[in-house]
N, C-alpha and C positions, 0 to 999 in steps of 0.2 A: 429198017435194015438190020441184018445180025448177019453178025461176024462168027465164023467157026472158032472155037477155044480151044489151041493148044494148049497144055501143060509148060509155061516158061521155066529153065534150067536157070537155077538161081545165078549161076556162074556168067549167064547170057545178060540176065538182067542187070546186077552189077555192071559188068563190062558195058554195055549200052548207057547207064546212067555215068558213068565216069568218076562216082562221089563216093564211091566203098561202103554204099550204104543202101538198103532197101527195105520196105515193108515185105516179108514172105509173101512170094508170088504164089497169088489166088490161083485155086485150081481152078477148074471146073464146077461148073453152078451145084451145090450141093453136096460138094465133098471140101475134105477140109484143112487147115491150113493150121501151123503150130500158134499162130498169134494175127493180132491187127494192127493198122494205126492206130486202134482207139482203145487199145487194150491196156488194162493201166490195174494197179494193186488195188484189194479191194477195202473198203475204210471203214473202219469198224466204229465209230466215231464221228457224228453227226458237227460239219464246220462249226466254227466260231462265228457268233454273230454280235456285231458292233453294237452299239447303243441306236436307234434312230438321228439323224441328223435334218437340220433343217430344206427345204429345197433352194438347190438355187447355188449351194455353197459347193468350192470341190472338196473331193477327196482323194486318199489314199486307201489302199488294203494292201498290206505286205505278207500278212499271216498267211500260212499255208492252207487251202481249202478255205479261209475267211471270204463269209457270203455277206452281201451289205442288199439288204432291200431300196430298192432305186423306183419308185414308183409302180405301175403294174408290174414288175420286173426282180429279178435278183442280178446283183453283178456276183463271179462267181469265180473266185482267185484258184482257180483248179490246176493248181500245180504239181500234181500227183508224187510225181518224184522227186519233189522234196528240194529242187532248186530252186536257187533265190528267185522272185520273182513280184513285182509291183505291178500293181493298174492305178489308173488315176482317171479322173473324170469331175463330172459335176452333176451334183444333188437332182433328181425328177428330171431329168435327160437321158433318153435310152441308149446311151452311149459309156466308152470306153478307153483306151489305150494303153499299151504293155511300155511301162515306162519303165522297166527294169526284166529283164529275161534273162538266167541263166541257164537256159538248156543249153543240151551239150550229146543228145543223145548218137549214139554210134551201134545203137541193135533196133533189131525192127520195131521196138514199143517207143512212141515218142513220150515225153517229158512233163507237156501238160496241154489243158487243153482251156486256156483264159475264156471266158463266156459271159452271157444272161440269159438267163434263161426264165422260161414260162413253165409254171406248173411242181410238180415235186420232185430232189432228187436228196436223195441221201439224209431226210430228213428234215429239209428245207423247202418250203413251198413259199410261191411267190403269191402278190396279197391279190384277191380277186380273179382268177386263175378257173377257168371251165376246166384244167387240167389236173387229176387225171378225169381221162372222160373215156367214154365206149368208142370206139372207132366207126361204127355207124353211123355214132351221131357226129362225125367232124369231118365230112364232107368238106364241108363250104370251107375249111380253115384258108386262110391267105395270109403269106408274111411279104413286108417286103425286109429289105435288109442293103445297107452302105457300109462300105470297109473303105479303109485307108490303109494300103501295101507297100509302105515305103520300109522294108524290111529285109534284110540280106537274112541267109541260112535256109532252112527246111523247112517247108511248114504247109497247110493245108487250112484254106477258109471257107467257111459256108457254116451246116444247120449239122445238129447233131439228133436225131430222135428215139428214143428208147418206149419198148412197149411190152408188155407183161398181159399174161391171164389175168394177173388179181389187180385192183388200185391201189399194186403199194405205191407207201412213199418213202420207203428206206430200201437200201438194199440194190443187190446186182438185178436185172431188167434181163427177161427171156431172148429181147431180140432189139438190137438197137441200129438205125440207118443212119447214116450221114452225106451228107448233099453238097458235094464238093464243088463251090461254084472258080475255084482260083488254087492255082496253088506255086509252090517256088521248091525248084531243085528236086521234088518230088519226082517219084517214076512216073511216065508217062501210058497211059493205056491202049495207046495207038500201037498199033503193031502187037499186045500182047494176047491179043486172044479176045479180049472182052465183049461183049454183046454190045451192039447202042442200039438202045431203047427212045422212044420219040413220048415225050410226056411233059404236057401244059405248053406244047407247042412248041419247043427245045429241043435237042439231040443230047444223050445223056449216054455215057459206058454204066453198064450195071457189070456188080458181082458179086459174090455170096459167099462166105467161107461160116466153119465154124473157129469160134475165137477161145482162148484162157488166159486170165492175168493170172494161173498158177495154182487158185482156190476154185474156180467157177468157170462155167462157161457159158457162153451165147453165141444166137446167130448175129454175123455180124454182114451187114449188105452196107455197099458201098454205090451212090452215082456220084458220077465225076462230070462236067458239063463239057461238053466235047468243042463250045466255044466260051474262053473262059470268060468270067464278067467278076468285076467289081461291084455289084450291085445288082440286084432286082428288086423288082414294082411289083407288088400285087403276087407272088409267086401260090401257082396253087398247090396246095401239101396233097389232098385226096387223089390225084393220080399218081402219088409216090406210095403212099397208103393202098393205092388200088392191085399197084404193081406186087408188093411186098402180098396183098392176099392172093392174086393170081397164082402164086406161087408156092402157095401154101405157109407161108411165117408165121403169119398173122390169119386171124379173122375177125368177122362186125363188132364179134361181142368181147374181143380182147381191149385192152385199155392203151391211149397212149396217155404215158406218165406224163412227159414233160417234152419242149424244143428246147434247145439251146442251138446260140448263134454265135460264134466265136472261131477260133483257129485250136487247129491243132500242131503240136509247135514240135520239133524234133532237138532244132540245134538254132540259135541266133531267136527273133523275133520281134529285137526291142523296133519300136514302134509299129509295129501293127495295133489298128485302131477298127474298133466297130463306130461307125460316126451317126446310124441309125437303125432300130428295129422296130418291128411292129408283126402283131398279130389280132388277124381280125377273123369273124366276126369273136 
């Protein structure tokens, strides 16, 4: 099924969401838009990273952008804009929760975007990692992924994926998706135009803008799950990958850098929790 895409009037938008707030309404597939949800400053400066800790024990990370290696995994305190913000968890568990959130955001770039993630970003790669890899070769990839949503304010959960010509592992990425499986207070894509697309079995809204956090820009595509869920089993990434080259974004031999699974958070957050991730093969 596809839906025609009108151009939504920011003024409609607004008024429909009731909250004086929204992500700039995506155009039309390939034209472009002043910013994204995911659109965030760029960081010249590779996180902080802890000392190792034994498994088993919890912790904290309160630093700003502080990445703590967590088994195949990184946790990833990505608090871009600079508010307070904690996760806490426990040592070799691919898990997490935002046990402190100060977002506060009220313009269309949310605040931060809590994660773990597989593979390299901004310097940081996680230990044992096929990522970055050819996009050819990562077909097969399958995550699943649990959240715990006991969380008032704005916010946005699911997979965040970023991909590039070259295998960097520093640096802003040519085109990045995210896989919106949940979300709270967020604008809605019913009614605004959007395509839904049928991929790994699912019904998904797709949409495409280009994005700037001010210095850089990208493409930035968005699916949103048209039935939301807390969790999936097994989800396949290669027809999200398939989608993204039909399209022209991407192709075989471009890289994807890194997944990350986490929220993107605008305003409120505290407790949202990832309670499991995995990526296979």
């Amino acid at each position: 099924m596809r839906i025609i895409n009108p151009v939504v009037p920011l003024a409609l938008v607004l008024a429909a969401a009731g909250i004086g707030w929204i992500t700039p309404p995506p155009a039309v597939l390939g034209t472009q838009a002043s910013a994204s949800p995911a659109a965030q400053p760029a960081r010249p400066h590779p996180p902080a990273r802890p000392a190792p800790r034994p498994k088993g024990r919890p912790f904290t990370v309160c630093r700003q952008d502080e990445a703590l290696p967590d088994g195949a995994y990184e946790i990833n305190n990505n608090n871009f804009a600079g508010m307070r913000e904690c996760l806490t968890g426990t040592r070799g568990t691919p898990d997490f929760r935002v046990s402190v959130s100060g977002a506060s955001s009220n313009s269309p770039g949310s605040d931060a975007y809590p994660d773990l993630f597989a593979g390299c970003s901004w310097n940081v790669c996680s230990p044992r990692s096929r990522l970055p890899g050819k996009v050819g070769a990562l077909g097969s990839l399958k995550s699943t992924l649990s959240t715990a949503e006991n969380a008032d304010g704005i916010w946005g959960a699911g997979y965040d994926m970023f991909f590039d010509q070259r295998p960097i592992r520093d640096g802003q990425a040519q085109v990045e998706s995210m896989i919106w499986l949940n979300s709270r207070n967020a604008y809605d894509p019913a009614g605004m135009g959007w395509p839904v697309v049928r991929l790994d079995g699912a019904l998904w809204w797709a949409m495409s803008w280009e994005t700037s956090n001010g210095h850089q820009h990208w493409r930035y595509v968005q699916f949103r799950k048209v039935d939301p869920a807390t969790r999936v089993s097994d989800l396949q990434l290669g027809p999200f990958m398939d989608y993204l080259e039909s399209r022209g974004w991407i192709t075989p031999a471009w890289y994807l850098l890194n997944i990350e699974a986490g929220f993107e958070i605008w305003k409120g957050g505290t407790g949202l929790a990832v309670t499991n991730f995995s990526l296979n093969p």
